[in-house]
Backbone bond lengths (Angstrom), bond angles and torsions (degrees), N, CA, C in turn:
res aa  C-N    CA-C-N  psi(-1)  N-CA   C-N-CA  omega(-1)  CA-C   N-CA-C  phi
1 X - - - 1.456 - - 1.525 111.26 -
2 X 1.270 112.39 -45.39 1.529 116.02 -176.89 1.764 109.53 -82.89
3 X 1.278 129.66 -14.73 1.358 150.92 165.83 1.220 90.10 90.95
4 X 1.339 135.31 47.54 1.596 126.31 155.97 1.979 93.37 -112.04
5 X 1.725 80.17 134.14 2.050 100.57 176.67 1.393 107.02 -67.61
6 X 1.539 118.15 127.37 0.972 120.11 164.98 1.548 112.53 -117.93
7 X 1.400 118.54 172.64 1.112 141.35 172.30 1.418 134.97 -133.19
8 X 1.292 109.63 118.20 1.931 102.04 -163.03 1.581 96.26 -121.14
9 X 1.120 108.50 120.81 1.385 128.63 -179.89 1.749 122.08 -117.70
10 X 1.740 119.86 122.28 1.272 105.94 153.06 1.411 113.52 -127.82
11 X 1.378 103.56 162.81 1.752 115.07 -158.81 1.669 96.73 -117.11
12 X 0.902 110.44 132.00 2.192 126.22 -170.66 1.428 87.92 -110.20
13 X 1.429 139.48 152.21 1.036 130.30 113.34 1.650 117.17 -121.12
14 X 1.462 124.67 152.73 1.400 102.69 -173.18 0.951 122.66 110.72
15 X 1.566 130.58 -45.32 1.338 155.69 -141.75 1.299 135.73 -141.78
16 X 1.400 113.93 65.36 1.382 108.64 164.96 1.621 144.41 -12.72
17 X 1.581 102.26 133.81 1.519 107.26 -170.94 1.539 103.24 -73.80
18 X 1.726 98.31 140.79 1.439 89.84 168.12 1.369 101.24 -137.84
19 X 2.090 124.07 -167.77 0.847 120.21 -167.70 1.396 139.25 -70.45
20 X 1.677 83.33 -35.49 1.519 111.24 176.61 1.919 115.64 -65.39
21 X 1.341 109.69 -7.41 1.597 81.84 174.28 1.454 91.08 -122.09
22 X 1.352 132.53 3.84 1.605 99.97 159.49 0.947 137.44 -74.39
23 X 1.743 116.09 -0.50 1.650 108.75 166.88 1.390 106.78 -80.37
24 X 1.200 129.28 -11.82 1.706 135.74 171.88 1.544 121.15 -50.57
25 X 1.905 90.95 -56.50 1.179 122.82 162.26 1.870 123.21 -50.71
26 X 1.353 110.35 -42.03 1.441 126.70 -174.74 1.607 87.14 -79.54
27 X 1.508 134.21 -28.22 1.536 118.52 -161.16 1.891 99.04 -88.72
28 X 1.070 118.45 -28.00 1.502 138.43 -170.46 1.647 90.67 -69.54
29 X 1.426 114.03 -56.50 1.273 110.24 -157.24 1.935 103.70 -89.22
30 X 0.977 120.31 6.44 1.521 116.77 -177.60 1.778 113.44 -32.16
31 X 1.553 104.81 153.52 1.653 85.69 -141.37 1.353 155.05 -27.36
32 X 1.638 98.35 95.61 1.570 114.42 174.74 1.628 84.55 -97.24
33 X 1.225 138.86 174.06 1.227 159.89 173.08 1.924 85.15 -99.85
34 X 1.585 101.35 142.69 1.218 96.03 -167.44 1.729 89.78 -82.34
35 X 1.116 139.20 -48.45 1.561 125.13 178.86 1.676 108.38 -24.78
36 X 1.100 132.93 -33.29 1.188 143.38 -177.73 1.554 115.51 -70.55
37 X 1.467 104.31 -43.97 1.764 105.55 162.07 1.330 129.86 -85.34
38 X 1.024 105.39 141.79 1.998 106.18 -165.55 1.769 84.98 -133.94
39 X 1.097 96.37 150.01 1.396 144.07 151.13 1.060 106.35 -86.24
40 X 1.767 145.54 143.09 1.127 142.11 155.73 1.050 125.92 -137.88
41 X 1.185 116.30 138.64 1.888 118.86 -157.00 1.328 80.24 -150.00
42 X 2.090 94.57 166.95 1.432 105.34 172.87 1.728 109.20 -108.44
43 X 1.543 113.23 57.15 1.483 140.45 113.20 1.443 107.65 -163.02
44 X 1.720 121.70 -165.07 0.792 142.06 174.02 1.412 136.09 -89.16
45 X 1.421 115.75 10.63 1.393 131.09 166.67 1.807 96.47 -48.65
46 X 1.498 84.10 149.26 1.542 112.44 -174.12 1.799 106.69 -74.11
47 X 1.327 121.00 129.14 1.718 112.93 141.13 1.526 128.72 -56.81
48 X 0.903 112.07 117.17 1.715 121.62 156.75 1.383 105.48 -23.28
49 X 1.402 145.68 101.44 1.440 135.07 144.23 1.780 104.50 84.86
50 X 1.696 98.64 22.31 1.582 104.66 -174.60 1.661 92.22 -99.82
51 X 1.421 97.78 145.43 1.482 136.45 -171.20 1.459 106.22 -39.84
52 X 0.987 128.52 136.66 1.702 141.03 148.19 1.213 122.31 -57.84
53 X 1.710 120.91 -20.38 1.689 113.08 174.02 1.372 109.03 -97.28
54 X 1.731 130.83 27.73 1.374 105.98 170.79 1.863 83.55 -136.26
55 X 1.665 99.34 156.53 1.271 100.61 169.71 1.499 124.39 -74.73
56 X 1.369 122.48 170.11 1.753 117.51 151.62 1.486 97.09 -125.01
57 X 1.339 134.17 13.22 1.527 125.75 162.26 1.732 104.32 -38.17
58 X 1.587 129.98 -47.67 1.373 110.83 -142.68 1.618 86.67 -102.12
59 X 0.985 132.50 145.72 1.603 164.75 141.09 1.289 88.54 -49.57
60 X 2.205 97.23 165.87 1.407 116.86 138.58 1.900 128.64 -42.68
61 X 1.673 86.79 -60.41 1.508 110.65 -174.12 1.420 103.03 -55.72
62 X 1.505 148.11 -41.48 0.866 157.69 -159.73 1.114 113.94 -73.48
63 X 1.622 122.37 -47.04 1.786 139.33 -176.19 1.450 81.71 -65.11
64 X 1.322 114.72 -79.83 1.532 117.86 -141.56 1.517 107.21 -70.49
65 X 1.396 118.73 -17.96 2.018 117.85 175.82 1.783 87.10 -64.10
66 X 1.457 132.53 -27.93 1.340 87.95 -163.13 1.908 96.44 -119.16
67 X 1.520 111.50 35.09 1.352 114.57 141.91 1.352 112.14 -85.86
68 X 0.781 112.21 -19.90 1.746 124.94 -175.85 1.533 118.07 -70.06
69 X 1.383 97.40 -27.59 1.321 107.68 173.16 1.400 119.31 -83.08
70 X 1.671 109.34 -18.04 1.588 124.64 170.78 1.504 134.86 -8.40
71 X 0.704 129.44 117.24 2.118 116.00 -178.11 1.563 95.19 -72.15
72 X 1.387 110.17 -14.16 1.429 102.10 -166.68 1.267 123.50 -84.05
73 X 1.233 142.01 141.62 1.968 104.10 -163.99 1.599 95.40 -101.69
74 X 1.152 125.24 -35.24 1.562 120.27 -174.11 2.357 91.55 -48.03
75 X 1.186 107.82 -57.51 1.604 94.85 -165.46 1.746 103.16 -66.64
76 X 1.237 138.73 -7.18 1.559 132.34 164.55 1.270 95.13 -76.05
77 X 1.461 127.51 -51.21 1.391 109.62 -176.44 1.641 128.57 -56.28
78 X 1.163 106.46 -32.06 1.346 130.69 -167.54 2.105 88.10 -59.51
79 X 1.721 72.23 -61.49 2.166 87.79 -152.29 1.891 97.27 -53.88
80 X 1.222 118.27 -29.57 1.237 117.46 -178.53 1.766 104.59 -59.95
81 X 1.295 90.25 -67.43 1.717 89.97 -178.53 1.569 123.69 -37.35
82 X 1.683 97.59 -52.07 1.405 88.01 -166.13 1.550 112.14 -71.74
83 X 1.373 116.88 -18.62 1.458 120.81 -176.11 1.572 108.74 -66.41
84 X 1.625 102.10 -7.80 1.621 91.50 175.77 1.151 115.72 -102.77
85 X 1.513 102.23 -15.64 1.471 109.70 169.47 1.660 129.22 -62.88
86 X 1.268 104.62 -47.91 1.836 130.64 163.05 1.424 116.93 -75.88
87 X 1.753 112.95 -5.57 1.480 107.52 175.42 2.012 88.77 -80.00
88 X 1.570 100.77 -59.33 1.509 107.75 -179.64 1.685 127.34 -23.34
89 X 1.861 93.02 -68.48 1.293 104.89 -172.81 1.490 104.18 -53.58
90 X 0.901 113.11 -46.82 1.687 123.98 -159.72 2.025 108.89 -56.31
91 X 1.539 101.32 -33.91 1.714 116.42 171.26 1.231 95.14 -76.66
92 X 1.651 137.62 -60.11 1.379 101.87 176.85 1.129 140.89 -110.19
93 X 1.315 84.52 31.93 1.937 91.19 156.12 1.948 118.86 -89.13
94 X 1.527 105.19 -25.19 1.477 97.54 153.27 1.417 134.81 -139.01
95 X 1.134 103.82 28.60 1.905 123.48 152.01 1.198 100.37 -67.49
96 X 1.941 107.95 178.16 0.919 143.89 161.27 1.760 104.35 -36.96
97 X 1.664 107.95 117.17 2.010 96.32 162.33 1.148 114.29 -87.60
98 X 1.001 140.40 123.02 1.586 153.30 175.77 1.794 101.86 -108.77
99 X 1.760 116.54 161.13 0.903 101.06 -157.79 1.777 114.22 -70.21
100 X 1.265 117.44 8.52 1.257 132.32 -159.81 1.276 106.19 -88.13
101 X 1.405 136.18 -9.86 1.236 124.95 174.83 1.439 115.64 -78.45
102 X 1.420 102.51 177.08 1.217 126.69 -155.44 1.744 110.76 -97.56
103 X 1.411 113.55 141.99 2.049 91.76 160.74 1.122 128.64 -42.17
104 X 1.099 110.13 -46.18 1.537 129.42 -169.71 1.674 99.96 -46.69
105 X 1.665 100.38 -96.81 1.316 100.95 162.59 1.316 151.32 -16.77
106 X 1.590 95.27 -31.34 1.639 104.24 158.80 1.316 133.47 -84.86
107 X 1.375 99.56 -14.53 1.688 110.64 171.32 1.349 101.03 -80.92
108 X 1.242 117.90 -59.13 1.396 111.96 178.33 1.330 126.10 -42.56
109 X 1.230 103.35 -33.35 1.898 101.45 170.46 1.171 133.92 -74.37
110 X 2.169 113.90 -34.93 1.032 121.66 161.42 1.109 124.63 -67.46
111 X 1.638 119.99 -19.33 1.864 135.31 -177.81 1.754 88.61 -66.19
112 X 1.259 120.50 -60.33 1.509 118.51 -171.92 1.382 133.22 -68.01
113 X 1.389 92.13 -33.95 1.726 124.43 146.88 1.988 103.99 -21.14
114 X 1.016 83.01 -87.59 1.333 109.53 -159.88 1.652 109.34 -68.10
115 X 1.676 132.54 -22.57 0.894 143.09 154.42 1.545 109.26 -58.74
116 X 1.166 109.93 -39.39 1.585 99.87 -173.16 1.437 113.08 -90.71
117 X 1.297 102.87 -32.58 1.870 98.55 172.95 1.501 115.85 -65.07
118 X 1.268 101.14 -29.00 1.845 99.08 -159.17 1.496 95.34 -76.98
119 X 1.231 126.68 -23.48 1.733 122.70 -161.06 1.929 90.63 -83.95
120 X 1.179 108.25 -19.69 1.662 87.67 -174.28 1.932 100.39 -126.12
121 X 1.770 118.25 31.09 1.123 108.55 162.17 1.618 128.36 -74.53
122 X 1.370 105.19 172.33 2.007 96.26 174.48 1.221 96.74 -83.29
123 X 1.042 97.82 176.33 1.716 108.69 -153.64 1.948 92.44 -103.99
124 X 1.452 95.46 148.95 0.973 117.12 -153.10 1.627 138.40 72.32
125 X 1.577 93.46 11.94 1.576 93.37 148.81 1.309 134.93 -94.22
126 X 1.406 112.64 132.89 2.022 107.90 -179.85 1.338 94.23 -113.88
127 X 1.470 77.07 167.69 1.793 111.98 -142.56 1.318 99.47 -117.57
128 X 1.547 159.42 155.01 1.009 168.28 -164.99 1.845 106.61 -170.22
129 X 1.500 108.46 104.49 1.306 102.35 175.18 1.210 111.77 -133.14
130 X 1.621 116.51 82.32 1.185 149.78 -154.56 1.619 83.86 -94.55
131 X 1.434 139.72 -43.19 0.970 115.24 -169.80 2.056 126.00 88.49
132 X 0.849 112.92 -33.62 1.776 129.75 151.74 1.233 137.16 -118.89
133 X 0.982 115.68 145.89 1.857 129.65 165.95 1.288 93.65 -100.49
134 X 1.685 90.26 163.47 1.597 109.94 -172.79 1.235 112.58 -62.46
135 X 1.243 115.70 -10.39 1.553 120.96 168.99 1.346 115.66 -97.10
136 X 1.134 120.62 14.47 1.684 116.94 164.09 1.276 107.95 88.09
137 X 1.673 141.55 5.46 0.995 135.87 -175.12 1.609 107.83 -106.09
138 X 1.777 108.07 158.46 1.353 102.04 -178.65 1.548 116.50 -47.01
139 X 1.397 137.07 170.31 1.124 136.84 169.58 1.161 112.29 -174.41
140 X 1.624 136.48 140.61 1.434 155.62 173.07 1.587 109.04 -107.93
141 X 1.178 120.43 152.06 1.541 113.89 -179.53 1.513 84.95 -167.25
142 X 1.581 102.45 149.22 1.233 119.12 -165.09 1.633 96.30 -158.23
143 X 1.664 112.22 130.33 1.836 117.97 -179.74 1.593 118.72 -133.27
144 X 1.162 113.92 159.99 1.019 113.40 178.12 1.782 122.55 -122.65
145 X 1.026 162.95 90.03 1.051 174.49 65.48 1.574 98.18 92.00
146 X 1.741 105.99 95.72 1.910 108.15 169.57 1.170 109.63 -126.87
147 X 1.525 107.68 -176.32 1.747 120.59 -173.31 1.546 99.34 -37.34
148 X 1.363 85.45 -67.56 1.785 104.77 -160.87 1.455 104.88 -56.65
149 X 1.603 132.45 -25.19 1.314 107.44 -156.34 1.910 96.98 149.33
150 X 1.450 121.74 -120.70 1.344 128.38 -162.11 1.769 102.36 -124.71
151 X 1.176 130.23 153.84 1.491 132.98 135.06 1.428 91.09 -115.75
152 X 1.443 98.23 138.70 1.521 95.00 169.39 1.669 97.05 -130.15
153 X 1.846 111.58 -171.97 1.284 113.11 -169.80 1.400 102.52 -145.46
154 X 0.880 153.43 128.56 1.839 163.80 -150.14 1.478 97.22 -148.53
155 X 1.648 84.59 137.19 1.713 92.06 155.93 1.625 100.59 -165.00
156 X 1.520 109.39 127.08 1.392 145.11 -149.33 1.800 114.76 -99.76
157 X 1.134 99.15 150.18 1.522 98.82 149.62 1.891 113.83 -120.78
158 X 1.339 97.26 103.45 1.315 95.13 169.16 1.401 144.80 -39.40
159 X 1.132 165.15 107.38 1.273 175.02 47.89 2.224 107.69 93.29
160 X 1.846 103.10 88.62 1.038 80.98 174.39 1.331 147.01 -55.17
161 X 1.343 132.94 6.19 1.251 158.07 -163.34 1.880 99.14 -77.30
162 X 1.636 102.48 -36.74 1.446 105.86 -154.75 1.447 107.29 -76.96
163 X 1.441 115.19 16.12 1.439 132.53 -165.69 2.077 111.14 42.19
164 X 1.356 122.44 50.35 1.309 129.46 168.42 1.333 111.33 -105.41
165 X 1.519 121.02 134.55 1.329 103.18 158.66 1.825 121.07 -85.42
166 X 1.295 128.85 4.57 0.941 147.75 169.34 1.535 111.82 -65.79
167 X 1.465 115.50 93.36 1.626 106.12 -179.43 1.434 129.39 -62.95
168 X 1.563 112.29 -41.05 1.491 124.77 161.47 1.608 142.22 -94.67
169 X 0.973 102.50 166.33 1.953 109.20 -171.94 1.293 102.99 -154.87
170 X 1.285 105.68 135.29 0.969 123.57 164.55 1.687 124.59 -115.35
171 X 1.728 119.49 147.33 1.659 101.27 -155.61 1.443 96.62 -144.48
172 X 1.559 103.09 127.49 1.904 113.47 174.93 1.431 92.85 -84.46
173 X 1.570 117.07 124.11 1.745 112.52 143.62 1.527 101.32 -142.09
174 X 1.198 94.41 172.92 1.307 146.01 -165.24 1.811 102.37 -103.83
175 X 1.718 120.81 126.49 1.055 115.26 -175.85 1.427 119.55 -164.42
176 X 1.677 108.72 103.77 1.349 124.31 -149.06 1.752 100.32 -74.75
177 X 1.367 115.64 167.28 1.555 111.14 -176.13 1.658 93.77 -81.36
178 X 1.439 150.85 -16.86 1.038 132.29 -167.40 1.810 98.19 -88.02
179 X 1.361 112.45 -7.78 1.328 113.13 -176.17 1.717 134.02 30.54
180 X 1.477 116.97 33.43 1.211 139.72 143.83 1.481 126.17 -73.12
181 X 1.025 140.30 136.74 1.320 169.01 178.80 1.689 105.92 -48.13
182 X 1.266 120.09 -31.12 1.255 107.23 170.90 1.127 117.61 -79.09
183 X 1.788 117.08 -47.36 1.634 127.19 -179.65 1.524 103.60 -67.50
184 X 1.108 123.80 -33.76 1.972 112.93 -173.66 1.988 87.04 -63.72
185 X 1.263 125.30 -66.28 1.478 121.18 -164.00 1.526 106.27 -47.36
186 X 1.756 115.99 -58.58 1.110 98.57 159.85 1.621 137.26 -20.94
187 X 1.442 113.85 -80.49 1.297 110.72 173.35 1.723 116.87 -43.27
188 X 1.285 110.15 -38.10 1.590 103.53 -155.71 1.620 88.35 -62.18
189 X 1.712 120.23 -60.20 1.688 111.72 -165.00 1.419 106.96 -58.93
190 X 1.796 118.82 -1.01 1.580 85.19 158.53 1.376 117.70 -96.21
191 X 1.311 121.69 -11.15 1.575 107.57 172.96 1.567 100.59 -122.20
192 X 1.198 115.46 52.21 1.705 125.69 157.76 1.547 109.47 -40.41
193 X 1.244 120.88 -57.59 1.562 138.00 -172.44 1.361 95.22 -45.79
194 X 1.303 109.87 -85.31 1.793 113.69 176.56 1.370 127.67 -37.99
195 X 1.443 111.18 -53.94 1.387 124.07 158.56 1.731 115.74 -35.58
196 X 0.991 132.62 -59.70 1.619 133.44 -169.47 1.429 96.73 -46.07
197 X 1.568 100.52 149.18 1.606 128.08 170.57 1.714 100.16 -46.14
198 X 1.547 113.12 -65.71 1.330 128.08 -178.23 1.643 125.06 -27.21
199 X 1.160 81.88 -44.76 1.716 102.78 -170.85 1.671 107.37 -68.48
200 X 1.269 95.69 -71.00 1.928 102.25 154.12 1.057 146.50 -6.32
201 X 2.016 90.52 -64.17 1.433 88.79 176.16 1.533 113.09 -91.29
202 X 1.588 110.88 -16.00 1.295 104.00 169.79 1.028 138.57 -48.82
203 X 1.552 108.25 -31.57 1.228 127.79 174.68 1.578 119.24 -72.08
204 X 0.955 125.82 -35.59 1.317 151.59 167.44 1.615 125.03 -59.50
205 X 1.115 110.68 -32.03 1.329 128.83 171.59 1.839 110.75 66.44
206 X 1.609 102.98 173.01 1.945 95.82 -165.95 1.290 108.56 -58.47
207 X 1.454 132.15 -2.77 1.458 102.71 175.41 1.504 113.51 -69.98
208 X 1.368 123.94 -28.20 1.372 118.96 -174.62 1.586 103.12 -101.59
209 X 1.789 118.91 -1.47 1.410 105.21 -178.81 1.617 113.38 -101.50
210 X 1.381 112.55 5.06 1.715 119.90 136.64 0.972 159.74 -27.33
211 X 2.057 100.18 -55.24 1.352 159.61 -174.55 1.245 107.87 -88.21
212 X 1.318 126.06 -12.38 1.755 122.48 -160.50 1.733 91.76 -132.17
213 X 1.546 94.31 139.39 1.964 99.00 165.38 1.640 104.28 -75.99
214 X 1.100 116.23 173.52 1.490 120.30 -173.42 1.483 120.50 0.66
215 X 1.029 104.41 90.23 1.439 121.14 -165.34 1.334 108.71 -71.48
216 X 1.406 117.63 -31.90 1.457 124.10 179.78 1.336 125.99 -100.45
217 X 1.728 114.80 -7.16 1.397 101.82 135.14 1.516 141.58 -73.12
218 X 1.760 121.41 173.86 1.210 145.91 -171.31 1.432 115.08 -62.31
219 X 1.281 109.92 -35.92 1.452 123.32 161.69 1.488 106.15 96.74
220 X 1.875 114.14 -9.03 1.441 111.87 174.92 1.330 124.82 -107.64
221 X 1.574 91.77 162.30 1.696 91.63 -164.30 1.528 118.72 -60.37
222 X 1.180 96.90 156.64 2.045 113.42 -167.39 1.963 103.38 -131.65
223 X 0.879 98.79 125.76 1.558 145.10 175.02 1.733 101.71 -88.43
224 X 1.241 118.77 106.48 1.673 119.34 -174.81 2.332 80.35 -70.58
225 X 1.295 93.30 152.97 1.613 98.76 179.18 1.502 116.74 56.86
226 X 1.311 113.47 6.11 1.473 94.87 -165.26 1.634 110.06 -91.17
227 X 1.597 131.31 169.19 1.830 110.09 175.16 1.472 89.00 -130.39
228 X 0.825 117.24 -171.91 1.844 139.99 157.03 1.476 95.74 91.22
229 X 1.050 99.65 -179.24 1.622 101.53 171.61 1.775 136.54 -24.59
230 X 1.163 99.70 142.36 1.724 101.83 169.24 1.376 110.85 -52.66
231 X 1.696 114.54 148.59 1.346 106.67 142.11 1.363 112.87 -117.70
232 X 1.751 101.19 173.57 1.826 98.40 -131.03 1.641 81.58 -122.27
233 X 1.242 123.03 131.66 1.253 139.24 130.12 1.691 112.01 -11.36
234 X 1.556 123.45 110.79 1.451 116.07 -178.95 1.632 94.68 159.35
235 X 1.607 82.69 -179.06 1.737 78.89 -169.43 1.522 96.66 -130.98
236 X 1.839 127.91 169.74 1.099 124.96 -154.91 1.580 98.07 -79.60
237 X 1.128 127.74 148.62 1.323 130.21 -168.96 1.543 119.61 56.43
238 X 1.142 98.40 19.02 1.778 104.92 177.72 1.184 130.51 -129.67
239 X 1.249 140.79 -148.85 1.692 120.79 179.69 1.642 113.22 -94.41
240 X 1.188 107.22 172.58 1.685 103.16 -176.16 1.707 101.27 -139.60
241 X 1.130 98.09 133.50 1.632 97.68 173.21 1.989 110.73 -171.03
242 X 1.659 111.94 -110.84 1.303 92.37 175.75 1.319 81.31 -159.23
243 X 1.662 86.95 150.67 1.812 121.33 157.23 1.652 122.89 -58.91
244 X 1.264 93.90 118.38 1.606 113.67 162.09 1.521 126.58 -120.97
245 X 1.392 119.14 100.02 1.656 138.32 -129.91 1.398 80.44 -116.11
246 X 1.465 129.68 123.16 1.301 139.32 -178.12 1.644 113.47 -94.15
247 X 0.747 112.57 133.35 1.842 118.93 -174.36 1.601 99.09 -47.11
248 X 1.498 116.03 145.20 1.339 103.82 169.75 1.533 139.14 -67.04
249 X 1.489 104.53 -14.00 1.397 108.45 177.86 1.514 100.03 -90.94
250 X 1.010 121.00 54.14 1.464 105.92 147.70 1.481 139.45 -105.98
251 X 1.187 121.49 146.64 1.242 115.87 167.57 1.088 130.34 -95.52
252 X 1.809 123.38 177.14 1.362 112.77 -178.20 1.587 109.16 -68.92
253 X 1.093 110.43 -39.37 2.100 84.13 174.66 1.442 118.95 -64.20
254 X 1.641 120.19 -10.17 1.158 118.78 162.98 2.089 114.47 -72.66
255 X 1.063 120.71 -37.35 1.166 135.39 165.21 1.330 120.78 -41.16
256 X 1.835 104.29 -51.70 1.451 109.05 -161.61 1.582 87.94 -84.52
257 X 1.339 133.02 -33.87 1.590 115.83 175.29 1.212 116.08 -80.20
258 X 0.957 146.41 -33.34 1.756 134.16 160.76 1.828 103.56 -44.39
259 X 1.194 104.75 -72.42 1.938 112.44 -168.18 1.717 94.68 -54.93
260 X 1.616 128.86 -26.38 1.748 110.44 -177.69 1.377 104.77 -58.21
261 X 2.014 95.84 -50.48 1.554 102.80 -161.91 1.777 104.38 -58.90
262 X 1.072 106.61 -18.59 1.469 92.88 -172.21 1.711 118.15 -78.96
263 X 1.104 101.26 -44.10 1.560 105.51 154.85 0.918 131.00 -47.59
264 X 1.636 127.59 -41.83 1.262 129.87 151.53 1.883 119.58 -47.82
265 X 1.382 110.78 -23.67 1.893 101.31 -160.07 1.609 76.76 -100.16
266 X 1.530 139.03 -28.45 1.436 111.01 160.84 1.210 143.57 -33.12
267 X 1.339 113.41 -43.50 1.465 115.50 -171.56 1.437 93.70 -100.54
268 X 1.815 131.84 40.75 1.276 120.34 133.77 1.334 121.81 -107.25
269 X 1.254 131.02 12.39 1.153 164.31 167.80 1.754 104.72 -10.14
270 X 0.794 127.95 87.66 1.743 123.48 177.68 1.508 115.07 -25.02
271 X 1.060 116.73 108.21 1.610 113.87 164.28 1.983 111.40 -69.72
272 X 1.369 117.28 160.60 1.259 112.08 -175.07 1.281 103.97 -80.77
């Protein structure tokens, strides 16, 4: 109104775009020419079902090269810094996780994680990106709807405490609608077979049996002396099945192909 240029900017980290605030976004921007609105990420990969009035032409690198160009020196200083900051995060959010990363970074991986699996799952899988386990660590979980009840699919950031150098896991269970601890075990010893790590990756073949520690074990917990049944990886009132502990050098495109295939060996799921 007064003919001075402005610029209205907000910064997410953590947090996936969704539908509900780009009409917020579309009310803020009332005629901007959409070339004029950017989205900005550190690239130009597409959103899922994201809007036609904002661009993804501009990058991280892109905003801040042309603070850089600034007369001002406090904003070159600025754009330098942060570009080292978003050069960083950005390596470990999809490098190798070692135990050295950050929360941040780990959300960010499971946020992308989970963006990239869900756009190419079979249909009728839901998605839950709650973002924690009961232990406070990032987490994705994804289910499928059977006779009996749930298969669902998890994949974790482990807890350095648990003495692993393996940062992630990924977990098959089984999950009855009364969702108590006796009926999930129930179900699991009837589809134990399916349930095992083994089975999985067999199914899956060496691209994901690379990606996995002992690939040719069961994946459930063991009791030195103990007999009778497995016990199952899961939580109390939650699903039960088995651990699949990913080698530490993996990356997130190693991630997103282990967690596809696994979505994929869901919907072979034994009917009764």
């Amino acid at each position: 109104m007064d003919g001075i240029e402005r610029t209205l900017m907000e910064m997410k980290l953590g947090a996936g775009a969704h539908g509900e605030q780009f009409a917020a976004y579309d009310a803020w921007a009332e005629g901007i020419p959409a070339a004029d609105r950017y989205l900005v990420g550190p690239n130009a990969d597409p959103i899922p079902d994201g809007p036609s009035t904002w661009s993804r032409r501009l990058t991280f690198g892109g905003l801040l090269g042309g603070w850089n160009s600034s007369s001002d020196d406090l904003a070159r200083l600025l754009a330098v810094r942060a570009h080292q900051q978003l050069v960083e995060l950005e390596a470990e959010a999809t490098g190798p996780a070692d135990q050295a990363s950050i929360t941040l970074s780990d959300a960010l991986r499971l946020r992308r994680l989970a963006r990239l699996t869900q756009a190419a799952a079979p249909e009728g899988t839901v998605f839950n990106l709650r973002q924690r386990s009961q232990m406070g660590a990032p987490n994705i979980c994804a289910w499928r709807e059977t006779e009996d009840g749930y298969v669902v699919a998890e994949i974790q950031r482990l807890q350095p405490r648990r003495g692993t150098d393996s940062p992630f896991e990924i977990r098959i269970m089984v999950q009855t609608p009364e969702a108590t601890s006796a009926a999930n075990g129930s179900l699991a010893d009837r589809h134990q077979k399916w349930l095992a790590r083994n089975s999985f990756v067999q199914h899956a073949g060496p691209s994901v049996q690379a990606l996995v520690m002992d690939p040719e074990d069961d994946g459930f917990k063991k009791k030195p002396g103990a007999k009778g049944h497995p016990q199952y990886y899961g939580y109390e009132g939650g699903g039960h099945g088995s651990s699949v502990v990913l080698q530490d050098t993996v990356d997130l495109n190693d991630m997103v192909t282990a967690f596809s295939a696994l979505l994929e060996y869901l919907a072979t799921y034994p009917k009764q």
